[in-house]
C-alpha positions as a Python dict, from the first residue, in 0.01 Angstrom:
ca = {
    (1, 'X'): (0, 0, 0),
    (2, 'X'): (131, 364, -66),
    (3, 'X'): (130, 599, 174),
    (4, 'X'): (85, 946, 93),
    (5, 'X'): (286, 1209, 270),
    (6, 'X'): (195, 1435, 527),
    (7, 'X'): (235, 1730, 356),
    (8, 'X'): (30, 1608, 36),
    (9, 'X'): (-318, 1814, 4),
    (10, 'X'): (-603, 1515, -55),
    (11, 'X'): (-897, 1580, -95),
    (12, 'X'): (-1205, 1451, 217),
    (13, 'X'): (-1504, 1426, 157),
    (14, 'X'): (-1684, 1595, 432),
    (15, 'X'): (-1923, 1389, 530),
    (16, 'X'): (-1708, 1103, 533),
    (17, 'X'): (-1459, 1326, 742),
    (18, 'X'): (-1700, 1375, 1023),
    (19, 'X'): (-1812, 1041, 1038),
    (20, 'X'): (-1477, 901, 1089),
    (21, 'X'): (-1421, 1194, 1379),
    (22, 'X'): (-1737, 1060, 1588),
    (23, 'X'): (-1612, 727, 1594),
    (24, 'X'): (-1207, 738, 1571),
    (25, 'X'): (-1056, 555, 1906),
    (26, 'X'): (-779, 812, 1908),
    (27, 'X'): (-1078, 1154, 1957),
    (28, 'X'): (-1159, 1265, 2307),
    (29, 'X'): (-1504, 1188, 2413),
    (30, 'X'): (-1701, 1314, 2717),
    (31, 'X'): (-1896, 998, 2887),
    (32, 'X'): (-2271, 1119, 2878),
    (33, 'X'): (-2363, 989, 3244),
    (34, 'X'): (-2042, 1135, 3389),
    (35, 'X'): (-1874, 1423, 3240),
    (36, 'X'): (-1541, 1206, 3208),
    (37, 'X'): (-1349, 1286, 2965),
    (38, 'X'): (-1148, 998, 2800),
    (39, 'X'): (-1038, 849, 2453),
    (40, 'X'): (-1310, 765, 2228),
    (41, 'X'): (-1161, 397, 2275),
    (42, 'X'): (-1187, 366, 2678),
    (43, 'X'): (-1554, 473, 2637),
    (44, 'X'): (-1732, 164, 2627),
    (45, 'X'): (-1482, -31, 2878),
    (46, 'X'): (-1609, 255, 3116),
    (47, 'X'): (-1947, 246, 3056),
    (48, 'X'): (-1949, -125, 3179),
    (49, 'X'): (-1748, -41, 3483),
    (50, 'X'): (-1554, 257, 3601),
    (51, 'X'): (-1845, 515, 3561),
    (52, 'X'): (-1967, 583, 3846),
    (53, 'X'): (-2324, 648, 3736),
    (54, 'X'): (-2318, 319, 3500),
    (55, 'X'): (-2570, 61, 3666),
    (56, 'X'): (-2467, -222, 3870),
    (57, 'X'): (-2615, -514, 3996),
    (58, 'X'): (-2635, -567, 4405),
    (59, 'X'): (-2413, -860, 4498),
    (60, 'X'): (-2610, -924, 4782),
    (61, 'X'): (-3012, -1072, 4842),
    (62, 'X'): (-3159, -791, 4669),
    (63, 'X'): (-3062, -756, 4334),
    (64, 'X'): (-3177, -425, 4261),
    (65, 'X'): (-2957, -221, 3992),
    (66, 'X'): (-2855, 78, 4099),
    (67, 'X'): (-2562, 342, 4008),
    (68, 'X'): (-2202, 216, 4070),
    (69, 'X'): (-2154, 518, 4296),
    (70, 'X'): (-2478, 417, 4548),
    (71, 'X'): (-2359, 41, 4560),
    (72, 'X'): (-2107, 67, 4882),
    (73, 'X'): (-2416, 223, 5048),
    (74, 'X'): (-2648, 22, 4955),
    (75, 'X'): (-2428, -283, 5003),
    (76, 'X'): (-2359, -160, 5327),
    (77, 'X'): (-2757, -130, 5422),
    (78, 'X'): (-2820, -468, 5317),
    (79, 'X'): (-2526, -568, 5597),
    (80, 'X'): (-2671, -399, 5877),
    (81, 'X'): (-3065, -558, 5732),
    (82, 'X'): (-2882, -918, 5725),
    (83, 'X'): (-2738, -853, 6064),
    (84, 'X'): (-3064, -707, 6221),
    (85, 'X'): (-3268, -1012, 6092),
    (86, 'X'): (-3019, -1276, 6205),
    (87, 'X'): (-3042, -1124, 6561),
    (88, 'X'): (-3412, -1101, 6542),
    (89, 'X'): (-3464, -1464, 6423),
    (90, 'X'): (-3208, -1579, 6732),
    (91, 'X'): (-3390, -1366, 7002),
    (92, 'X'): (-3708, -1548, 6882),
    (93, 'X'): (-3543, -1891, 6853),
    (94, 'X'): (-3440, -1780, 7240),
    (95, 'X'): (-3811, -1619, 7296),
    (96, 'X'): (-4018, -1971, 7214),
    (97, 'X'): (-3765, -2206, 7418),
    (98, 'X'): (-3852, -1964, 7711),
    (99, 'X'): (-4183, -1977, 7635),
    (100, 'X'): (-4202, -2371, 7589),
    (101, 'X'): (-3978, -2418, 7917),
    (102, 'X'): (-4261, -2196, 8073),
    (103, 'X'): (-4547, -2416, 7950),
    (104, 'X'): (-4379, -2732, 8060),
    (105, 'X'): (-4346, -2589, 8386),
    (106, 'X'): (-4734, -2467, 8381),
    (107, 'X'): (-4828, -2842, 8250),
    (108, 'X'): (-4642, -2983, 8611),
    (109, 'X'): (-4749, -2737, 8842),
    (110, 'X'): (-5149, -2829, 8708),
    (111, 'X'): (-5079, -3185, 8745),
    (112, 'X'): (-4960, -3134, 9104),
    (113, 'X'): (-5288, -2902, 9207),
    (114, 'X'): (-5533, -3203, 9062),
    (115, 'X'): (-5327, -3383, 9316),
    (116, 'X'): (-5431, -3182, 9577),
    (117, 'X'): (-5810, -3152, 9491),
}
């Protein structure tokens, strides 16, 4: 293939000219959700996962999608929720063993007072 030199005039078609600006990897872009700037070519890896307004998954129960930037909160929330609920469903685990223990005890003192009848 021939090159042609750098300071050879050639004619662009306009049209064509722009088109090839929008998309060329080497142009500086401006990521639409953040105001980054960056190379037309890191655009796309950043959209998936270094802007911080690009929507993530939650890792945790939930699933919701929410912005990259909200997810340590959010992640964090669901933590404290998880903790919260385990010590709920342990103080009730601890609540009906009371309450059984109690009703055993009820069930022998009532047998002792027909006794006594």
């Amino acid at each position: 293939m021939e090159r042609t030199p750098l300071t050879a005039i050639t004619p662009v078609d306009l049209d064509c000219l722009n088109v090839h600006l929008e998309a060329c990897e080497f142009n500086w872009t401006v990521c639409e959700s953040c105001g980054a700037e960056m190379l037309y070519s890191a655009l796309s890896s950043h959209r998936r996962g270094q802007c911080p307004k690009s929507l993530v998954r939650c890792s945790r129960r939930s699933g919701f999608y929410m912005r990259a930037d909200e997810l340590q909160d959010h992640d964090y929330k669901e933590a404290i929720l998880l903790a919260v609920k385990r010590k709920r469903a342990k103080l009730c685990e601890a609540a009906q063993s009371k309450v059984a223990r109690l009703r055993l005890r009820i069930s022998e003192i009532d047998t002792i007072m027909t006794m006594y009848k």
